[in-house]
C-alpha angles and dihedrals in degrees: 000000000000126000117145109041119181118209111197112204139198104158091258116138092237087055088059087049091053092046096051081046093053093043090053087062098032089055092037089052097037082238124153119248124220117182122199134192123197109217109193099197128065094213119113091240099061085032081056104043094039080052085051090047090052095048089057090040095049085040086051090059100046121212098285094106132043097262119180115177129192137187097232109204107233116188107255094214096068092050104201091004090068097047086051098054093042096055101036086050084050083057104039095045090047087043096236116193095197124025107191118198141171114245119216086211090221112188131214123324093018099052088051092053106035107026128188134274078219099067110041085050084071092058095038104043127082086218148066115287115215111197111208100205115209104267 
């Protein structure tokens, strides 16, 4: 059933979580990975350190699978929203059947304020979503 998963990654441990999650089905289902990192700012720094954060995710999940990996550009002045956009465009336009993502598990106030990436993906994507919980 799935083909194309989408890992979107931020160096959080719970991203890590989500990638080693998205590799277990990619390998069980012979699927190709592409993981994706959304730098808000256009600066080179954050092009350069989203660039590091795909090399050691692309090193975590070895070169069993067909992995591709790519900085999307997300538009600093909508925060989340723009992460959101950026990484639910990247699946829609590579035609991703699963995107697989971690999850802060934020509670309460700060979830109404603040909301997830997560959880606008679901309602963005033309594709599963997978939410990686923190262990």
């Amino acid at each position: 059933m799935f083909r194309k998963i989408m890992a979107a990654i931020d160096g959080s441990a719970t991203s890590l979580e989500a990638l080693l999650e998205a590799k277990r089905i990619a390998a069980s289902r012979n699927a190709t990975l592409h993981i994706v990192y959304a730098a808000v700012n256009s600066d080179d720094a954050d092009q350069q350190a989203g660039l590091r954060l795909l090399e050691q995710a692309k090193s975590a999940v070895g070169e069993d699978l067909g992995v591709e990996t790519r900085v999307l550009q997300a538009e600093a002045e909508y925060g989340l929203n723009g992460i959101t956009e950026a990484v639910a465009a990247a699946a829609n336009e590579w035609g991703a059947d699963l995107v697989v993502v971690g999850t802060a598990n934020r509670r309460g106030l700060e979830r109404l304020v603040i909301g997830s990436v997560a959880e606008q993906l679901i309602a963005k994507v033309d594709a599963s979503v997978l939410l990686v919980r923190p262990q």
